[in-house]
N, C-alpha and C positions, 0 to 999 in steps of 0.2 A: 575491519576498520584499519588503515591507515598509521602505521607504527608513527607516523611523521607526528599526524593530530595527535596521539596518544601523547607523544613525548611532551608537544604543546600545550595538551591539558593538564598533563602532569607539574610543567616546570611554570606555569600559571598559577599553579599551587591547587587545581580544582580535584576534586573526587571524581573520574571519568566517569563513573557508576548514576552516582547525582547530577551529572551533565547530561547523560545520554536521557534520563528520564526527564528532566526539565527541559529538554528540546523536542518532542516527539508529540503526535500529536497521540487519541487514545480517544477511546468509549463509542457513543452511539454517532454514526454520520448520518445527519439530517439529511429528507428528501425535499427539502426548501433548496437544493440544490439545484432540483428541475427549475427554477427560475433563473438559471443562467442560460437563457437558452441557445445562447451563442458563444456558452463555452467549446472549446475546442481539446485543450493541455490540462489535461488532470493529471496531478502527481501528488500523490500519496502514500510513496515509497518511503522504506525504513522507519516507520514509525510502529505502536504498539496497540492495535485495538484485539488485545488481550483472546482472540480465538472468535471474535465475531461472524456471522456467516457476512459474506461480500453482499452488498447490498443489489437486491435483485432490482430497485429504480435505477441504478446505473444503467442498464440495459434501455432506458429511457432517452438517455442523455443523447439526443439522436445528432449533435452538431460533433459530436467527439471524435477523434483525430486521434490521438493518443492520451493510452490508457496507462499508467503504470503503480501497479500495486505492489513490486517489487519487496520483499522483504517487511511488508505488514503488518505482519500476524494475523490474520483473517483463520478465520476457521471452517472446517464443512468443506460441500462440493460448491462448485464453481459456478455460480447461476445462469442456468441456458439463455436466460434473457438479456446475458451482453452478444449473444450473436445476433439481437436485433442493431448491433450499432455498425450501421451500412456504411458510415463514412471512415472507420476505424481505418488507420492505416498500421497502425502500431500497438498491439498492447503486449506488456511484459508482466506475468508470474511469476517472476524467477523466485524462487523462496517466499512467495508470498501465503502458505495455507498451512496452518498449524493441525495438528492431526489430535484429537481428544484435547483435552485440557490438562495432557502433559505437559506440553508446547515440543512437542517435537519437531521442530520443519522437517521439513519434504526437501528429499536436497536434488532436483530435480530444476530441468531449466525450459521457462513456456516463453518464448520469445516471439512474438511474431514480428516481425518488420520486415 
């Protein structure tokens, strides 16, 4: 994070701790999502779904362009069924797969673009 924002959350008077959790998205992602079906930009980076496995409907999402899960918290392997996304130009893992429910990240970088 950005020493700049910190100092900003800090002289704001806010708890960065309490900020970072009340901005973040978190829990189960609905496959009501397939009814976008001309989404294209999914961004779901840096947020906290606490070691979930990556939702294998993703793999579904056949209008998608770019993926990015960046810094998630996802858990588990990687579902084979986002190589069904044939229009994909871009998806990023970079830090996105936490290992057990230690929450270790994986300090490893999956970029493809």
């Amino acid at each position: 994070m950005s020493s700049k924002i910190v100092q900003t959350v800090s002289h704001l008077g806010w708890d960065y701790e309490e900020y970072y959790m009340k901005s973040t998205f978190g829990g189960k992602i609905s496959p009501s999502l397939l009814n976008l079906k001309h989404l294209r930009y999914f961004d779901l980076s840096n947020n906290d779904f606490g070691g979930i496995q990556i939702p294998k409907f993703l793999g579904s999402m056949k209008s998608l362009r770019y993926l990015n899960l960046s810094g998630a918290g996802f858990g588990g392997m990687v579902p084979h069924e986002l190589g069904n996304l044939s229009n994909l130009h871009c998806l990023n893992l970079n830090g996105a797969i936490i290992i057990n429910m230690l929450r270790i990240y994986i300090g490893f970088l999956v970029l493809l673009c």
